[in-house]
C-alpha positions as CSV (number, residue, x, y, z in Angstrom):
1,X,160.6,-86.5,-100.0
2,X,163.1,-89.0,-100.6
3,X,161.6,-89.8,-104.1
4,X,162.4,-86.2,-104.9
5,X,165.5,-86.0,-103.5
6,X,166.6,-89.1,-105.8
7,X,166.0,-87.1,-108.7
8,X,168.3,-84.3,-107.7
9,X,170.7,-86.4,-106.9
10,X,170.5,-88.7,-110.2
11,X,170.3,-85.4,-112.0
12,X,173.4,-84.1,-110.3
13,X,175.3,-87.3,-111.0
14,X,174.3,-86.8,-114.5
15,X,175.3,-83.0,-115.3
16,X,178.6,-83.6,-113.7
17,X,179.4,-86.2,-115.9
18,X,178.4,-85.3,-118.3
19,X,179.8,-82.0,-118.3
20,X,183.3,-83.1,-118.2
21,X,183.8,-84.0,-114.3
22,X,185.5,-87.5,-114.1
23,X,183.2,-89.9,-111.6
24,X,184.9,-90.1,-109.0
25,X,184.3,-86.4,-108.1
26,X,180.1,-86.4,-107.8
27,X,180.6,-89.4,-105.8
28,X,183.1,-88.2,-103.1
29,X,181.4,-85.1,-102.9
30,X,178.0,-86.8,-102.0
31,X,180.1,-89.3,-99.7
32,X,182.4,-86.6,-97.8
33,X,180.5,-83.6,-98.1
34,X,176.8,-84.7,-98.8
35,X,174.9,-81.0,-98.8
36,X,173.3,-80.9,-102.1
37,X,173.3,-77.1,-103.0
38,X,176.6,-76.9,-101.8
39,X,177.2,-79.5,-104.3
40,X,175.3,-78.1,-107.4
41,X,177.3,-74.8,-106.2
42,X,180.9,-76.7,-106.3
43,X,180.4,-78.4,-109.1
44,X,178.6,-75.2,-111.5
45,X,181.9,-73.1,-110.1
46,X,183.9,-76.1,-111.7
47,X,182.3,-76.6,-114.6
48,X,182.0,-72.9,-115.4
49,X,186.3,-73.4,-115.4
50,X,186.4,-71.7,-111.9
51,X,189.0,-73.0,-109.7
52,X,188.6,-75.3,-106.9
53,X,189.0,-72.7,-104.0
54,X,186.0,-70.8,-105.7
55,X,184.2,-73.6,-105.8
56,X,185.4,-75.0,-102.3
57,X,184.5,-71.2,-100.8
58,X,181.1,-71.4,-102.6
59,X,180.1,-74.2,-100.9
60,X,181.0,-73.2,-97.8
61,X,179.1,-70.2,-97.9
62,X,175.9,-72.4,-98.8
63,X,176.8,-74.2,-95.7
64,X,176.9,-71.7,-93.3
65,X,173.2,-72.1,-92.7
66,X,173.8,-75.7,-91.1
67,X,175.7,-73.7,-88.3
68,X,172.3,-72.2,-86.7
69,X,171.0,-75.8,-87.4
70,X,173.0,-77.7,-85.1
71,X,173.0,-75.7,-82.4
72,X,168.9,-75.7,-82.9
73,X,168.8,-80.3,-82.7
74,X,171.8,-80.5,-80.7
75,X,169.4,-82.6,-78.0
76,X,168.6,-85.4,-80.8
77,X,172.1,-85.8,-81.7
78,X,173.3,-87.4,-78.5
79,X,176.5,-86.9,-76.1
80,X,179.0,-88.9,-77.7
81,X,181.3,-87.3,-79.8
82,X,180.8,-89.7,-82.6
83,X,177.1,-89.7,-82.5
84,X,177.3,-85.8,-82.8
85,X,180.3,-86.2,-86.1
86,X,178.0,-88.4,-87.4
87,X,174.7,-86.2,-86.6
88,X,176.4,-83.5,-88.2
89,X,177.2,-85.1,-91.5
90,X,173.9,-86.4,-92.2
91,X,172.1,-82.8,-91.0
92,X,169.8,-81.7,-93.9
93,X,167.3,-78.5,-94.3
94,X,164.6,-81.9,-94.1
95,X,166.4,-83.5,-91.2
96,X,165.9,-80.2,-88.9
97,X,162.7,-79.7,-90.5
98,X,161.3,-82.7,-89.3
99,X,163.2,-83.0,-86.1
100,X,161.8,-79.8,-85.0
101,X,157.8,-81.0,-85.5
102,X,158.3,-83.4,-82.4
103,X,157.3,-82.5,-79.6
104,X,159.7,-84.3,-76.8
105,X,163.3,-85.0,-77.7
106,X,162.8,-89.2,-77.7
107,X,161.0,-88.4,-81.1
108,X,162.8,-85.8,-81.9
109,X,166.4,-88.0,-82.1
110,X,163.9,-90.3,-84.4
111,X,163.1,-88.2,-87.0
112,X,166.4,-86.4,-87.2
113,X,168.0,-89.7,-87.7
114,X,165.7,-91.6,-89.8
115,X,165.8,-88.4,-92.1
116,X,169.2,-87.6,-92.2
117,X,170.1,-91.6,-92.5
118,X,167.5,-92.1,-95.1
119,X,168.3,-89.4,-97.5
120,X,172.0,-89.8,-96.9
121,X,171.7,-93.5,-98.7
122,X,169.1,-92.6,-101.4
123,X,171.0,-89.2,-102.2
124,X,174.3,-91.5,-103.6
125,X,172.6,-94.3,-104.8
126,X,170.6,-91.7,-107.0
127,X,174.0,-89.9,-107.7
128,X,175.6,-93.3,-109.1
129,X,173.0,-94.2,-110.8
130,X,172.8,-90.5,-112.5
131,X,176.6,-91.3,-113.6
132,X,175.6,-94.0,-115.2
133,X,172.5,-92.8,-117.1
134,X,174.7,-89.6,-118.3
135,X,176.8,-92.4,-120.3
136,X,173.9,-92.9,-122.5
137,X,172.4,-89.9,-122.2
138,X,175.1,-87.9,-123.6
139,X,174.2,-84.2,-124.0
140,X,172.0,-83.7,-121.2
141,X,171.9,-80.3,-122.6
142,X,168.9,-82.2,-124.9
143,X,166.6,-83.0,-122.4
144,X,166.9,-79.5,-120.4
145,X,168.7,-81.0,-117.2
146,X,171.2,-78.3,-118.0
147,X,168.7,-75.8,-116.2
148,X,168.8,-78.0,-112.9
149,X,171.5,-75.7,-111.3
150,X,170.3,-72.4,-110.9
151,X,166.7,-73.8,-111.1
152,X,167.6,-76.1,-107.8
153,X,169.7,-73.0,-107.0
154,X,166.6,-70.4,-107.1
155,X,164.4,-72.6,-105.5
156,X,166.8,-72.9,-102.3
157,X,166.6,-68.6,-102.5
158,X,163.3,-68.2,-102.7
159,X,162.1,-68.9,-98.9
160,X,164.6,-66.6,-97.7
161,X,163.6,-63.2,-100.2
162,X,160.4,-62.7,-97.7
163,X,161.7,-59.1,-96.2
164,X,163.2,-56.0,-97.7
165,X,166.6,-55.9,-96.8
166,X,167.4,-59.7,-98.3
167,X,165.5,-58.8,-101.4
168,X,167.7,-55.6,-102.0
169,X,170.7,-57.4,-100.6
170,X,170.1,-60.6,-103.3
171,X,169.2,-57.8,-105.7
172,X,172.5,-56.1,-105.1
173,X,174.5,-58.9,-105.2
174,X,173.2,-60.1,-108.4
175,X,174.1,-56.8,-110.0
176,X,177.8,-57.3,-109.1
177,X,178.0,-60.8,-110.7
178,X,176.5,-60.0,-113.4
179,X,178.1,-57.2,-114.1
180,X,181.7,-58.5,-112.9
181,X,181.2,-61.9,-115.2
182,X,183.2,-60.3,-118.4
183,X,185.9,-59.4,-116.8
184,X,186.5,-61.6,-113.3
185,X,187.1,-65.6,-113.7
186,X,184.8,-68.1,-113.3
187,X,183.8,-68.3,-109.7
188,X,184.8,-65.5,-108.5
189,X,181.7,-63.5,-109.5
190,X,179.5,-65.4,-107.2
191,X,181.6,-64.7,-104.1
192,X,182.0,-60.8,-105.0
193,X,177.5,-60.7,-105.1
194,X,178.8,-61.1,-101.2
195,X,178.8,-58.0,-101.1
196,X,175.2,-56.9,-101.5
197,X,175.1,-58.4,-98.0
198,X,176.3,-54.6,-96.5
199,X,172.3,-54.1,-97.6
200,X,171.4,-56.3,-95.2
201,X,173.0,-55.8,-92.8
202,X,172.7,-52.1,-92.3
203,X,170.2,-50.7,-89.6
204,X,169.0,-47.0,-89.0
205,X,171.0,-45.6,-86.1
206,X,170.3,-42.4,-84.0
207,X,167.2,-40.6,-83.1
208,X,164.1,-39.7,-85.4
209,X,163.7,-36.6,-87.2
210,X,162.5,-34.2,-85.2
211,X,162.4,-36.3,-81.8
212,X,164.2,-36.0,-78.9
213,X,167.1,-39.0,-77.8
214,X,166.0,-41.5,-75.7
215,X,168.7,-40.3,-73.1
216,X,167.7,-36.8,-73.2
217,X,164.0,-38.1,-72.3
218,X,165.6,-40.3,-69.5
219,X,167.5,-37.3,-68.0
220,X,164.5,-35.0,-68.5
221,X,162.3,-37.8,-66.5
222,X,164.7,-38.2,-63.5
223,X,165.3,-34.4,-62.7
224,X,161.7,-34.1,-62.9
225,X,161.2,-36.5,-60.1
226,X,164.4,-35.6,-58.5
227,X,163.2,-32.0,-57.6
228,X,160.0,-32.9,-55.1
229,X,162.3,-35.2,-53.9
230,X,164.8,-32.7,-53.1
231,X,162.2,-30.1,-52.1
232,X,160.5,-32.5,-49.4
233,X,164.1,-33.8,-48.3
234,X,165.9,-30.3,-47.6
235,X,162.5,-28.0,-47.0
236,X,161.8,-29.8,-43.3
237,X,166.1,-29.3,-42.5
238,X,166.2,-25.9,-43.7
239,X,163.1,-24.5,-41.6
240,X,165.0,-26.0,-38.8
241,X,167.8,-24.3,-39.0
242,X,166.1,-21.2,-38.9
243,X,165.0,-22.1,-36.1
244,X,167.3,-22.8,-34.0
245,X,169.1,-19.7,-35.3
246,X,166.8,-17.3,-33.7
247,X,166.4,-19.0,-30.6
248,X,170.0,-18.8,-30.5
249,X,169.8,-15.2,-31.0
C-alpha cells in the first residue's frame, strides 16, 4: 500500500511541475493539506487556468467524505485535543480502512496511526522526489503520466457508482461539465456537475398507485376496533337505564 501510494505521490510531484506549478506548491499542499485526490483535484483545476477558489472549493468537496470518517474512529484518535488535530490530518480512506478491521479499540488506535503516520511520510518524500524527476523528465506528457489525474480520479469514483441514483447522479453531472466546458472557465465546470446530485437525492413521496395512505389504513384499523369496544362499554349502561326507567314508572 505504501509502495503504491509513493508512486501517486512521485507522479503528482511530477505533473505539477512539470506542468507549470512552481515547487513550493505540491509540497505545501502534501504538508498542510495531505488528501491526495483533493490534491490531484486542486492542482488539475490550476493547471487547467482555473482560479484558486475553484480549485480550493474542489478540494473541499473531495473532502467531505473524511467528515463521516472521523466521527466513525473518533475512539482511536484519543481525548486530547491535539491527538485528535493531529488524527485528523493524517486520516486517509486506508487509515479508516484499516482501523475499522480491529476488533477492540487498543488495536484499533494502532492501525489508524501506524497508517495514517506511515503514508503521511512516504506520500511527501514521494512527492519531492517526483519534483525532482520532473526536472529531467521534462514533458511528462511523453511517458503518459499526463493521464494520472482523471485516471486516479476515476478510480476514486468507481466504488461509489454501485446503485442507481449515484450512477444517474454522476451521469448527470458529467453532462453539465461537459457541456458547460466551452463556455464557463476553467474550474468552474466541475463544481456546476454538482448539480446532478438533485438525482440523488430525490426519493418517491406519497402513496402507490392505486393504494390506499398509510393513515387512511390506520384510521380504518382503529374505528374498526373502536366499535366492539364501544358496543360492549355502553350496551351493559344503556339496558340499565331502561331499567330503572320502568321500575320508576
Amino acid at each position: 500500500m505504501c509502495l503504491a501510494d509513493a508512486i501517486v505521490g512521485a507522479t503528482f510531484g511530477a505533473i505539477t511541475v512539470s506542468g507549470g506549478l512552481p515547487v513550493w506548491v505540491p509540497v505545501s499542499m502534501s504538508l498542510l493539506i495531505f488528501a491526495g485526490s483533493a490534491q490531484f483535484a486542486a492542482a488539475g483545476v490550476m493547471l487547467a487556468g482555473g482560479s484558486p477558489a475553484a480549485a480550493i472549493a474542489a478540494g473541499l468537496v473531495l473532502n467531505s467524505r473524511l467528515v463521516p470518517y472521523g466521527f466513525a474512529v473518533a475512539d482511536a484518535l484519543g481525548g486530547k485535543w491535539w491527538t485528535r488535530l493531529a488524527g485528523a490530518h493524517v486520516m486517509t480512506d486506508e487509515s479508516v480502512a484499516f482501523a475499522l478491521r480491529q476488533p477492540d479499540r487498543k488495536r484499533r488506535r494502532a492501525a489508524f496511526w501506524a497508517c495514517g503516520a506511515g503514508l503521511f511520510v512516504v506520500w511527501n518524500l514521494a512527492v519531492v522526489a517526483g519534483t525532482t524527476a520532473a526536472r529531467y523528465v521534462g514533458n511528462t506528457g511523453s511517458i503518459g503520466l499526463d493521464a494520472v489525474f482523471p485516471a486516479v480520479l476515476l478510480a476514486l469514483v468507481m466504488p461509489a457508482l454501485a446503485d442507481r441514483a449515484t450512477r444517474q447522479a454522476a451521469a448527470a453531472g458529467t453532462v453539465l461539465a461537459v457541456a458547460l466546458t466551452p463556455v464557463l472557465p476553467a474550474g468552474l465546470p466541475v463544481l456546476v456537475a454538482l448539480a446532478g446530485l438533485v438525482l440523488a437525492l430525490r426519493r418517491p413521496t406519497g402513496p402507490a398507485p392505486g393504494g390506499s395512505t398509510s393513515a387512511e389504513t390506520t384510521d380504518a384499523a382503529a374505528e374498526a376496533t373502536a366499535k366492539p369496544g364501544a358496543e360492549t362499554r355502553h350496551g351493559p349502561a344503556a339496558e340499565a337505564n331502561a331499567a330503572r326507567a320502568t321500575e320508576a314508572g
